[in-house]
N, C-alpha and C positions, 0 to 999 in steps of 0.2 A: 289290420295288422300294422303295429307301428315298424318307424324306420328302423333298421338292426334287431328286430325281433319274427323271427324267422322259427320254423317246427324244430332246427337244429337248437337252435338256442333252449325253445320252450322243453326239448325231452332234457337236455342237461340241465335247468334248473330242477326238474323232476326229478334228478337223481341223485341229488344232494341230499342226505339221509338227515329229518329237521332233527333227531338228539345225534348231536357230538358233528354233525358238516363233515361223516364222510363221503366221499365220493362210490357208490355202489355200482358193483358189475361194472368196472373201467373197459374193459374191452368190448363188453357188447356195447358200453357206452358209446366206443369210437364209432362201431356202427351204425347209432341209430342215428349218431350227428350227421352221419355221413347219407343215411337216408332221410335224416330232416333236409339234409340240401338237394336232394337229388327231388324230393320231393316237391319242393320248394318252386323248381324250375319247374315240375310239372306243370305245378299250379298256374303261374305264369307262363303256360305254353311256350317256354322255351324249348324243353324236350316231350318226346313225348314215347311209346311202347306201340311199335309196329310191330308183328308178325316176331312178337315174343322180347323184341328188339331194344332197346333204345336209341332214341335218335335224335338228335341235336338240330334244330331250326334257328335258333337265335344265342350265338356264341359268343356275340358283345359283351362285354365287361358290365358288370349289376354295380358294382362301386359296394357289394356286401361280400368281403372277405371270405367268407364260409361258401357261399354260392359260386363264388370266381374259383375259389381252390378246385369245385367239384367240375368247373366247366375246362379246368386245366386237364385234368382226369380225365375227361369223357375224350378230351380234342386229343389225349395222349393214345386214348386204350383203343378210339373206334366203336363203332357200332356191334354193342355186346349184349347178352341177357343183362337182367339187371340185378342178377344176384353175383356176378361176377365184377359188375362195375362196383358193387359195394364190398366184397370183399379184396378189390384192388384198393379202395379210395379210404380205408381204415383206419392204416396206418398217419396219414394226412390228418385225421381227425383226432388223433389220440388226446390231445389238448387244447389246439386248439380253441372248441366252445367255449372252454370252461376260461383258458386266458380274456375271451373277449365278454363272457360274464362279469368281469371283475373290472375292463378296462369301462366298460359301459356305467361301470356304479350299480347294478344289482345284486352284485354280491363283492363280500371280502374276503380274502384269501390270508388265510396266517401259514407262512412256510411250515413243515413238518421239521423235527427233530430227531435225529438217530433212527429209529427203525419206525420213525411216526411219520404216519403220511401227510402230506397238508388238506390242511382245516379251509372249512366254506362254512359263512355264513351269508345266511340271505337275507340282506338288509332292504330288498322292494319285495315285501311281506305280502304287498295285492297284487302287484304281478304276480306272482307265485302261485295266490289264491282263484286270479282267472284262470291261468294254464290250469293248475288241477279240477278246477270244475269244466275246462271243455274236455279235457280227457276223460273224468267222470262220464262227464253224459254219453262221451263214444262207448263207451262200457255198458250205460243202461239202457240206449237204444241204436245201437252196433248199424242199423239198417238208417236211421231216419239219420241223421244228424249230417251236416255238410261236410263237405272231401275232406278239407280241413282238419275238422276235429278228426274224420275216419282214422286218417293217418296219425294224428297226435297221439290217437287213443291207442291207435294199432303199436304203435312204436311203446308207448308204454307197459303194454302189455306183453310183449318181446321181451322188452328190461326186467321180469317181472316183478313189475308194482300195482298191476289189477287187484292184488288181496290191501293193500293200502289204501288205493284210491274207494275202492268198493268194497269194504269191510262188510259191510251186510247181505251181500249177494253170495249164493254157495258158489263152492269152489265146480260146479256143473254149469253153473251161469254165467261163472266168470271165464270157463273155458270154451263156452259157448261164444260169448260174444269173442274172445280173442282170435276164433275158427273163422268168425264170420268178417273179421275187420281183415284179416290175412286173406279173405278172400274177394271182398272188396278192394283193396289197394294193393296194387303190383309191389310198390316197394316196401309194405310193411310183408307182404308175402315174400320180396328178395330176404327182408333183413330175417325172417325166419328158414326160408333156405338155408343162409347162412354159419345159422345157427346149427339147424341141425345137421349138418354136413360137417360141423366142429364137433360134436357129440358123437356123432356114427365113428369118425376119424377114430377119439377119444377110446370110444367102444373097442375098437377093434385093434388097438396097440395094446390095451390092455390084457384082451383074452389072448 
């Protein structure tokens, strides 16, 4: 992984929609940055899921924006489930990514006009191309592939863009693998708690 290219980063370049740069599903978006960072620290055994938990071992400053916001969050909220530290740490995220996609030079931002939102293009065309082929592969082999992609792949498939990334696998395949990356990685499983705890809410104000 290069320096400032983090799973936070990589699912926000993924949601950048390539005809017309818009930005898709903004709010699961905040999300999934928010479980690319969280994720992030796992990897780096900074925190880690005790007894359902999470828990913070190494709370030193990482010098990467998106990881420090998320270590601000955890040192604020305490030792929580981790669908609860992601839906605290969301709001945090709502732009963030995507501002520091642009400061980085991977992509351009043209502000929006009157009821038009703003434009992203993605001008590191092969960054773009590696993220989406390790997320691919988390999709066509959900079991084999490293933590890494698991979680890339799991969070895109949250966002849902598995019918994009894997156009040729049935919609049984594609839910297949999404069942099994959720249940491989704790926070692509937080960030689908999440979700569906916003839907049920949804559901039920409704009727």
């Amino acid at each position: 992984m290069e320096t400032w290219d983090n799973i936070a980063h990589q699912i926000a370049l993924l949601a950048i929609k390539p005809e017309g740069g818009r930005v898709r599903r903004r709010a699961d978006l905040a999300l999934a940055t928010a479980g690319g960072a969280l994720a992030e620290l796992a990897l780096q055994e900074r925190v880690s899921l005790i007894d359902k938990k999470v828990h913070v071992h190494d709370s030193r400053p990482t010098e990467d924006p998106l990881l420090d916001t998320m270590l601000r969050v955890l040192a604020e909220k305490g030792t929580r489930r981790p669908y609860r530290i992601l839906d605290s740490a969301r709001k945090a995220y709502l732009n963030q990514a995507l501002s520091e996609l642009v400061t980085h030079g991977w992509v351009v931002m043209t502000p929006g006009t009157g009821l038009r939102r703003d434009h992203y293009e993605v001008v590191d065309t092969e960054r773009l191309a590696r993220i989406r082929a390790t997320a691919e592969s988390a999709l066509r082999d959900p079991t084999g592939v490293p933590a890494r992609a698991a979680c890339l792949g799991g969070l895109a498939a949250e966002m849902g863009l598995a019918a994009e990334l894997v156009p040729d696998l049935s919609w049984r395949q594609r839910m297949s693998a999404k069942r099994t990356l959720e249940r491989r990685d704790w926070v692509v499983k937080a960030m689908h708690d999440v979700i569906a705890a916003r839907q049920a809410a949804a559901a039920s104000a409704a009727s």
